[in-house]
N, C-alpha and C positions, 0 to 999 in steps of 0.2 A: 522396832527396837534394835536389831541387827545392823539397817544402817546407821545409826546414833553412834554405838559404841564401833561400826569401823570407822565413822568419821571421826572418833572423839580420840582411837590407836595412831589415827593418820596425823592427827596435830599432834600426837604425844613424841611419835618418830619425829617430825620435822622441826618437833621444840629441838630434840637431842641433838637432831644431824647441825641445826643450827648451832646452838650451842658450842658443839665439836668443832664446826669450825671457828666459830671466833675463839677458844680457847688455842686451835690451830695457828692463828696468825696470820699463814700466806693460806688465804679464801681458797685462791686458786686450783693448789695444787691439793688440797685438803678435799675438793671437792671434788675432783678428778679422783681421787684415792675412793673419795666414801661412793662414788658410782659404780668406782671396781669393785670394790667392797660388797656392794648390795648388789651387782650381778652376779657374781661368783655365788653367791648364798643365794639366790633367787634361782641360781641353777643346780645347787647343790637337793 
């Protein structure tokens, strides 16, 4: 049951991160940002 719901968090993050960026525009550099993003708070 543990794995279900971490798999079901993990498409819920990559709906959003998706989402953020085509709301974003430039793919690119949005995606660059959201992988600082989530290292910085991965290390925090």
């Amino acid at each position: 049951m543990r794995g279900v719901s971490f798999v079901f968090s993990f498409i819920v993050i990559w709906y959003l991160v998706n989402f953020h960026l085509l709301k974003l525009g430039s793919s690119e550099v949005g995606f660059f940002r959201k992988i600082k993003y989530v290292q910085s708070f991965a290390i925090a």
